[in-house]
MMTF fields as JSON, N, C-alpha, C and O atoms, coordinates in Angstrom:
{
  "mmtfVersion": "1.0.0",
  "mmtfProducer": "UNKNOWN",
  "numBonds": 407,
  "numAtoms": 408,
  "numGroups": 102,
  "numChains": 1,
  "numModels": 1,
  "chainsPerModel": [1],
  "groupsPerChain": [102],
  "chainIdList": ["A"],
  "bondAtomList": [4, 2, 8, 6, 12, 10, 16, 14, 20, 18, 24, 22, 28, 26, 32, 30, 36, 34, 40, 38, 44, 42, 48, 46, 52, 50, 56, 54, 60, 58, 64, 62, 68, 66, 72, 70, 76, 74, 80, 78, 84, 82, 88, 86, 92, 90, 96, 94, 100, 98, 104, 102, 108, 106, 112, 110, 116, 114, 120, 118, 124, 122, 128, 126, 132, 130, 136, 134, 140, 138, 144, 142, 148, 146, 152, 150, 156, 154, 160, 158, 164, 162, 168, 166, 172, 170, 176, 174, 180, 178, 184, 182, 188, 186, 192, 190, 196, 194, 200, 198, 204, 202, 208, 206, 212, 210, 216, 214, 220, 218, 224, 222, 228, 226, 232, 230, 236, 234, 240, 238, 244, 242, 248, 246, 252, 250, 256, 254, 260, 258, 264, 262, 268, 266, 272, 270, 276, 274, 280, 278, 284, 282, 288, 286, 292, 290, 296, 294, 300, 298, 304, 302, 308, 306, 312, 310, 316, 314, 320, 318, 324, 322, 328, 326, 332, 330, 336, 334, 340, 338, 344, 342, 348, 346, 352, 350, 356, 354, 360, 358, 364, 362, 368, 366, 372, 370, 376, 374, 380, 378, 384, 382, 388, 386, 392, 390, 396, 394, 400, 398, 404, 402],
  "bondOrderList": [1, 1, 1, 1, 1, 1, 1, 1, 1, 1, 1, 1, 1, 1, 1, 1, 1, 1, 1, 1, 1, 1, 1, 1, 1, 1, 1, 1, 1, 1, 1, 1, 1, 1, 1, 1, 1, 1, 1, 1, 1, 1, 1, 1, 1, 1, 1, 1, 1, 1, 1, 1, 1, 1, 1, 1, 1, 1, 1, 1, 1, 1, 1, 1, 1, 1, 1, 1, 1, 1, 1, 1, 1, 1, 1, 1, 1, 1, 1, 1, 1, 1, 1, 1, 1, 1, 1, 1, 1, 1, 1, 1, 1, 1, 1, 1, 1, 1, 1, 1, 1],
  "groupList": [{"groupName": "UNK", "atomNameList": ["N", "CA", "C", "O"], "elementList": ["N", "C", "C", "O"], "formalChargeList": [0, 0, 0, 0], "bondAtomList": [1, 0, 2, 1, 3, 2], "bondOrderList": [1, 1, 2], "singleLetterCode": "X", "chemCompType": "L-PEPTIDE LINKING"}],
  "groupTypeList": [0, 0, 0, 0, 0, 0, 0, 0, 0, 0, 0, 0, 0, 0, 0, 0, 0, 0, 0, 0, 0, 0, 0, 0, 0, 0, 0, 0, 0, 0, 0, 0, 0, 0, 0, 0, 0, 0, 0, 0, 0, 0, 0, 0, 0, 0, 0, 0, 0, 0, 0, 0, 0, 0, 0, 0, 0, 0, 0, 0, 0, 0, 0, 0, 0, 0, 0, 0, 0, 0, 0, 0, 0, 0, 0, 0, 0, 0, 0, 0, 0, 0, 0, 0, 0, 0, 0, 0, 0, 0, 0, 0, 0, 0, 0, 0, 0, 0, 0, 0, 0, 0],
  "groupIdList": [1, 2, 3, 4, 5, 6, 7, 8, 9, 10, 11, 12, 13, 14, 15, 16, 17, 18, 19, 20, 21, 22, 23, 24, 25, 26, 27, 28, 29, 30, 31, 32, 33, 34, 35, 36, 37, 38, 39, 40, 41, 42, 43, 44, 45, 46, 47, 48, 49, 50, 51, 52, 53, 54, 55, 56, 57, 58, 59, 60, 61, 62, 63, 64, 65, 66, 67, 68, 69, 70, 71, 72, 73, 74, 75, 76, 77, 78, 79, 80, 81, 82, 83, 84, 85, 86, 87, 88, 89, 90, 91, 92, 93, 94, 95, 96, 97, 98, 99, 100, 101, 102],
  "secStructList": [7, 7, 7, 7, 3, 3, 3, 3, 6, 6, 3, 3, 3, 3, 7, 7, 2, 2, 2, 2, 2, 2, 2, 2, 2, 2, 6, 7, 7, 7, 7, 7, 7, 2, 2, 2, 2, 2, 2, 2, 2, 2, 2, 2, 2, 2, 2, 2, 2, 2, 2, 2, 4, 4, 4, 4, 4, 1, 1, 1, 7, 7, 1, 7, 2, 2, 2, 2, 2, 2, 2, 2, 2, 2, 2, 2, 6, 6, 4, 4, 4, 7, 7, 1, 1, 1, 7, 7, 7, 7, 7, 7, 7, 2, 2, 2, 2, 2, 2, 2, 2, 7],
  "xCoordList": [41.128, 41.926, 41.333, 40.816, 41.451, 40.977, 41.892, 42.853, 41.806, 42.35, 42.769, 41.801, 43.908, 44.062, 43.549, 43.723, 42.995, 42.826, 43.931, 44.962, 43.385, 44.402, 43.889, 43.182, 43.782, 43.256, 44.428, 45.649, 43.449, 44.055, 42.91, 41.719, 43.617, 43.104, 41.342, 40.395, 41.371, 40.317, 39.186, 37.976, 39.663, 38.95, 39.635, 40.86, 38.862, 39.105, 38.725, 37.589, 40.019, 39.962, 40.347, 41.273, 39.805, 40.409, 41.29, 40.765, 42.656, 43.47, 43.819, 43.279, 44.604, 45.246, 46.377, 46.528, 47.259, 48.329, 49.489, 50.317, 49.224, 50.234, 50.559, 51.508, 49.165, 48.754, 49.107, 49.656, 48.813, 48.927, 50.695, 51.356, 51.115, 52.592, 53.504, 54.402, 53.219, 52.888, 53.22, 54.163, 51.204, 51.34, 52.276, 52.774, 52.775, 53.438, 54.55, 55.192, 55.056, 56.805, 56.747, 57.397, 55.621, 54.94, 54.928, 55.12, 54.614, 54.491, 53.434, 53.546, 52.044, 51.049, 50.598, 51.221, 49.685, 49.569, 48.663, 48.09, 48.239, 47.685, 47.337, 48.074, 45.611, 45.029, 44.896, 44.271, 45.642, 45.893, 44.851, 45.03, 43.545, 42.695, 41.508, 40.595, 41.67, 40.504, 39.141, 38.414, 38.809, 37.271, 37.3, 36.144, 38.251, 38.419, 38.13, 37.443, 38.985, 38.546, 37.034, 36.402, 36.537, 35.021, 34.242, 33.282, 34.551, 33.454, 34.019, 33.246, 35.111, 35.525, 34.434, 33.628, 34.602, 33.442, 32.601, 32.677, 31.304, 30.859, 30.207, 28.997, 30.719, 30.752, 30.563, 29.608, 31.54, 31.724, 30.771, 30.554, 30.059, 28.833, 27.512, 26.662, 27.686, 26.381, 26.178, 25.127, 27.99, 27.815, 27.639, 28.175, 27.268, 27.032, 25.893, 25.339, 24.78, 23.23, 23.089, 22.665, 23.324, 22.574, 23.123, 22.182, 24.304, 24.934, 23.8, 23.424, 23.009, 22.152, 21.116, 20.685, 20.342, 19.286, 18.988, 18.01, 20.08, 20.143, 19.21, 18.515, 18.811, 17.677, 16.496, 15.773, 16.048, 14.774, 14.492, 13.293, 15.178, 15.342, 15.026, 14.849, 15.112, 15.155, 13.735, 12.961, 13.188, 12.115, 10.88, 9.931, 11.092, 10.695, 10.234, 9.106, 11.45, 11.272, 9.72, 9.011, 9.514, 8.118, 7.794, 7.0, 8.468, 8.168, 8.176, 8.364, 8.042, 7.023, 8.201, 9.061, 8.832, 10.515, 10.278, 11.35, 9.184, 9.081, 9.716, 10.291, 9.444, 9.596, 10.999, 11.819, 11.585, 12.874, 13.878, 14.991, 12.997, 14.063, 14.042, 15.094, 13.165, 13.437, 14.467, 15.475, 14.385, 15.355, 16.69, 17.482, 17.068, 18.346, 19.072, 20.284, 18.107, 18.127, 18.615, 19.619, 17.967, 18.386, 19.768, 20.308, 20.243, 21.399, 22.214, 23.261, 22.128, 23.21, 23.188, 24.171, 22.158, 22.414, 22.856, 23.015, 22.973, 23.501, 24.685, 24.777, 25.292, 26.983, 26.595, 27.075, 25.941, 25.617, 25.064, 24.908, 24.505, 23.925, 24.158, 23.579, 25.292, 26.063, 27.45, 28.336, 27.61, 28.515, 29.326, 28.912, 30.676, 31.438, 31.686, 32.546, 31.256, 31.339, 31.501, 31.73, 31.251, 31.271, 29.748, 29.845, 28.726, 27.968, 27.161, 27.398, 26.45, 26.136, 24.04, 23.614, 23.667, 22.291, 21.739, 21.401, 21.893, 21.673, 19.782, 19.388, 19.131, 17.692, 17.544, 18.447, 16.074, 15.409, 14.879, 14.351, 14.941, 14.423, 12.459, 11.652, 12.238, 11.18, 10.427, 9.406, 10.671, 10.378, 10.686, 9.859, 11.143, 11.237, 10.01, 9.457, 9.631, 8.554, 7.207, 6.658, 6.944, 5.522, 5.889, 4.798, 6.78, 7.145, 6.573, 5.964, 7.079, 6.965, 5.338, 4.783, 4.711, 3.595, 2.653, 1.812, 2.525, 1.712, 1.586, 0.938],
  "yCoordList": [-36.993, -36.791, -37.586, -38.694, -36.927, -37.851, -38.314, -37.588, -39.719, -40.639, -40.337, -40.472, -39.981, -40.223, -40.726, -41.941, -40.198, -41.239, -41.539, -40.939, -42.594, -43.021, -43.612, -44.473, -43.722, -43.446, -45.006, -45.133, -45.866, -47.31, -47.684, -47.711, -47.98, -48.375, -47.869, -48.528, -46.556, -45.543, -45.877, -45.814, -46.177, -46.832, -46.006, -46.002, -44.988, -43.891, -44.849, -45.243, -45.152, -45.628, -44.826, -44.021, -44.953, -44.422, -45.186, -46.194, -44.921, -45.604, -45.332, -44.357, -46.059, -46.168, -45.208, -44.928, -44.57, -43.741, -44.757, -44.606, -45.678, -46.883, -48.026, -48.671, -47.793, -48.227, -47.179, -47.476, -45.973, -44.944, -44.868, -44.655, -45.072, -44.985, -45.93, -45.548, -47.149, -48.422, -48.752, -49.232, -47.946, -47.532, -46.698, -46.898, -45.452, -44.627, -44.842, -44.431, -46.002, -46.89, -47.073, -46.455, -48.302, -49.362, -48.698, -49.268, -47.183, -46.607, -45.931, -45.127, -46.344, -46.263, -44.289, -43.575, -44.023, -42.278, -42.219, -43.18, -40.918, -40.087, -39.268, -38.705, -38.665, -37.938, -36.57, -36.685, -35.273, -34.505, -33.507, -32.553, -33.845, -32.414, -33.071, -33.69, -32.837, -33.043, -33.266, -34.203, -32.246, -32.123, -32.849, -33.145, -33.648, -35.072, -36.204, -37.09, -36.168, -37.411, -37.395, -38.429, -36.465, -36.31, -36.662, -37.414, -36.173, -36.06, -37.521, -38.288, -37.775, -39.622, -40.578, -41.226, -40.507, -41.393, -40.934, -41.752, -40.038, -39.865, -40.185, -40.345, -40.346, -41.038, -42.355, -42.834, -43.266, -43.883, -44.82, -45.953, -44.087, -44.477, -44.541, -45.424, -43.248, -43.142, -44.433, -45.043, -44.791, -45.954, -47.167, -48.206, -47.197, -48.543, -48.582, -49.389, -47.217, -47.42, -47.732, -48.885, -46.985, -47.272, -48.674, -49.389, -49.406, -50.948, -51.791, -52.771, -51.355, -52.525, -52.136, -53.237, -51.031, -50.398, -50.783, -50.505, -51.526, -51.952, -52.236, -51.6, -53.633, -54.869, -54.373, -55.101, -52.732, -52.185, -52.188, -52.258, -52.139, -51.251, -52.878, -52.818, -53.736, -55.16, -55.309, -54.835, -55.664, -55.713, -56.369, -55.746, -57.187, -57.98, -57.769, -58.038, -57.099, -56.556, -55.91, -55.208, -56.413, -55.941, -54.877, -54.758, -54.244, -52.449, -51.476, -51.907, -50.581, -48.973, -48.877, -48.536, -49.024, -48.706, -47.144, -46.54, -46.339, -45.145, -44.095, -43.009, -44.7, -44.236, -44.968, -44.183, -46.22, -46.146, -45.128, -44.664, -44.961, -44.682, -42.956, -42.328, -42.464, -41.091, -41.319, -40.617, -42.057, -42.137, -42.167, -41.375, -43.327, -43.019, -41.865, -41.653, -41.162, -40.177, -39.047, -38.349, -39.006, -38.004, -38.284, -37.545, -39.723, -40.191, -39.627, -39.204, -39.456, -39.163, -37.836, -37.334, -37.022, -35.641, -34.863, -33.65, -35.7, -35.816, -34.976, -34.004, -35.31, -34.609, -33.201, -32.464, -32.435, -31.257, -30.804, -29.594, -31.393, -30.395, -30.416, -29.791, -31.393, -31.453, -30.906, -30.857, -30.505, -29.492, -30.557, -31.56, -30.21, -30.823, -31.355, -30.701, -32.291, -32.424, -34.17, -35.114, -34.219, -35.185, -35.883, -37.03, -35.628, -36.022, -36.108, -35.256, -36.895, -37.235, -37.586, -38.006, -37.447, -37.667, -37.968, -37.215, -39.265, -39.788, -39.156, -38.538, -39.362, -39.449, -40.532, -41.366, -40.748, -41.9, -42.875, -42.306, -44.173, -45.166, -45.171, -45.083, -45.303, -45.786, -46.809, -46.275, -47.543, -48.737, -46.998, -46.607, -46.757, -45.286, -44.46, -44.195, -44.065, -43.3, -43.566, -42.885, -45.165, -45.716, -45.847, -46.098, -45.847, -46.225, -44.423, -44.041, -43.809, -41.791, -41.504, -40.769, -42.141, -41.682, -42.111, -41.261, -43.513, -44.409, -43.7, -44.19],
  "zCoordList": [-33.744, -34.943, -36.103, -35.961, -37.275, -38.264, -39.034, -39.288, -39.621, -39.89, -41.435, -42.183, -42.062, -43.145, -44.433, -44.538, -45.405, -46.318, -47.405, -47.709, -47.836, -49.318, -50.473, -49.949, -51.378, -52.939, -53.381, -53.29, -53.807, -54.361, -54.906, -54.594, -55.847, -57.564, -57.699, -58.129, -57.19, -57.314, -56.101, -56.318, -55.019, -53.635, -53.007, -53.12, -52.082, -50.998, -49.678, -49.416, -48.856, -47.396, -46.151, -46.258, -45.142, -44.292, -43.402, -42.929, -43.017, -42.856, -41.284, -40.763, -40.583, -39.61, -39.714, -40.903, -38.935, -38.819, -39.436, -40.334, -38.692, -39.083, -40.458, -40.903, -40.753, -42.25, -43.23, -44.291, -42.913, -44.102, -44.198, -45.214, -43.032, -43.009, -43.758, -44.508, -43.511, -44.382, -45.87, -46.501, -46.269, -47.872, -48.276, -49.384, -47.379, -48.357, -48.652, -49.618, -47.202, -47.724, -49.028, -49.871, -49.288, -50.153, -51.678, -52.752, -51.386, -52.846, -53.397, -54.323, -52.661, -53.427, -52.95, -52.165, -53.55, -53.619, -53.097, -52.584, -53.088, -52.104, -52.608, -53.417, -52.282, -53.29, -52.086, -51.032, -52.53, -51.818, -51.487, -50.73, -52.222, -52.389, -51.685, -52.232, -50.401, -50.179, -50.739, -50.406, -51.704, -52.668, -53.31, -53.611, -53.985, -54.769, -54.291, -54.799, -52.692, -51.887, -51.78, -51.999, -51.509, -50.943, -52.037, -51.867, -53.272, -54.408, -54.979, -55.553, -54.824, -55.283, -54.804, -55.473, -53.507, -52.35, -52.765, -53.682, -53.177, -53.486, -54.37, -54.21, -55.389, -56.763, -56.719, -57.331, -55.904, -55.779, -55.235, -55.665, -53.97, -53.174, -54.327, -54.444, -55.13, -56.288, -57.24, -57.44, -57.995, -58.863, -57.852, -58.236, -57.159, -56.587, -56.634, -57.381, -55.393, -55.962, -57.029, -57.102, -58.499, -60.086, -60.263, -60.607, -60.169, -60.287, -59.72, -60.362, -58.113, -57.073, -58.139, -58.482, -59.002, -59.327, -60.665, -61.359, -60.929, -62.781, -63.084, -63.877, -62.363, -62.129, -62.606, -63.285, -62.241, -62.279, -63.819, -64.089, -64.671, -65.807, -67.542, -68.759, -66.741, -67.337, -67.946, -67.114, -68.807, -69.728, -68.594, -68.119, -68.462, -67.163, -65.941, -65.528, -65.144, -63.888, -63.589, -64.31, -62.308, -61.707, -60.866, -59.933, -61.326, -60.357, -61.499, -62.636, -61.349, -61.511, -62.251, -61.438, -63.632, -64.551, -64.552, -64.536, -64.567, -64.985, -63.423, -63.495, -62.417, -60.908, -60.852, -60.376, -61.175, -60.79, -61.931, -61.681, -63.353, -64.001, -63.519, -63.635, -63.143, -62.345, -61.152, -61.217, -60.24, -59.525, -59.751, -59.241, -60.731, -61.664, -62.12, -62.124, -62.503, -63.126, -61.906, -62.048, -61.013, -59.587, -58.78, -57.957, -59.307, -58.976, -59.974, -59.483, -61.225, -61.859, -62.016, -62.561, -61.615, -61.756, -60.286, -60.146, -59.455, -57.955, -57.765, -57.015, -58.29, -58.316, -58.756, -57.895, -59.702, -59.81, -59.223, -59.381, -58.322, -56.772, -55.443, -54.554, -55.358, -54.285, -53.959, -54.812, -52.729, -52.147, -51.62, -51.038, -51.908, -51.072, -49.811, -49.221, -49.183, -47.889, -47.395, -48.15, -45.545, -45.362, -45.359, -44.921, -45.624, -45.57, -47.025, -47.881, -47.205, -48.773, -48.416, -47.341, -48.936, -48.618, -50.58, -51.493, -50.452, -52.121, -52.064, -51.075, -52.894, -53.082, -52.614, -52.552, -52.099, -51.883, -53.028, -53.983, -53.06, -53.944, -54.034, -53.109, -55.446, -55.575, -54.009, -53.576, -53.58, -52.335, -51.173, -50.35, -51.272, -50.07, -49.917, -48.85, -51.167, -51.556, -50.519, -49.653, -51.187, -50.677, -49.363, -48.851, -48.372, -47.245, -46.642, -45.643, -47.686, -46.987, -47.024, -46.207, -48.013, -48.18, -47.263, -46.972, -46.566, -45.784, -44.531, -43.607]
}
């Protein structure tokens, strides 16, 4: 059986039977559409890569800015080519690349 989710303060969890039962005493909501939950996490999973990926983009920074800022770029256009589902397959990072090519 799969576990419920629940939607708090824009954080998709998957909950316990007993937890979700819990929250819904408690008050808090419930995001009913499946394709929301999915494409939320989603999202959600994406702004975190570009947040760890910032670093690349710094005047300074010592890697390839032109190869991470393509990557960025495949992250944010991500959501327009992805299908709803449970599985998410982000692009690979610049450091991925040279690892594919060797």
């Amino acid at each position: 059986m799969t576990k419920p989710n629940i939607q708090v303060d824009n954080e998709i969890r998957e909950m316990t039977d007993k937890e979700y039962e819990e929250l819904l005493a408690s008050g808090w909501t419930i995001k009913k559409n499946e394709e929301e939950q999915l494409t939320a996490y989603m999202r959600e999973q994406r702004n975190a890569l570009l947040k760890e990926s910032d670093w690349t983009q710094v005047a300074d920074s010592p890697v390839d800015k032109q190869a991470w800022a393509e990557y960025r770029q495949q992250l944010r256009d991500y959501p327009n080519t992805w299908t709803p589902s449970d599985k998410v397959k982000f692009p690979t990072t610049p450091e991925e690349w040279k690892v594919e090519t060797v």
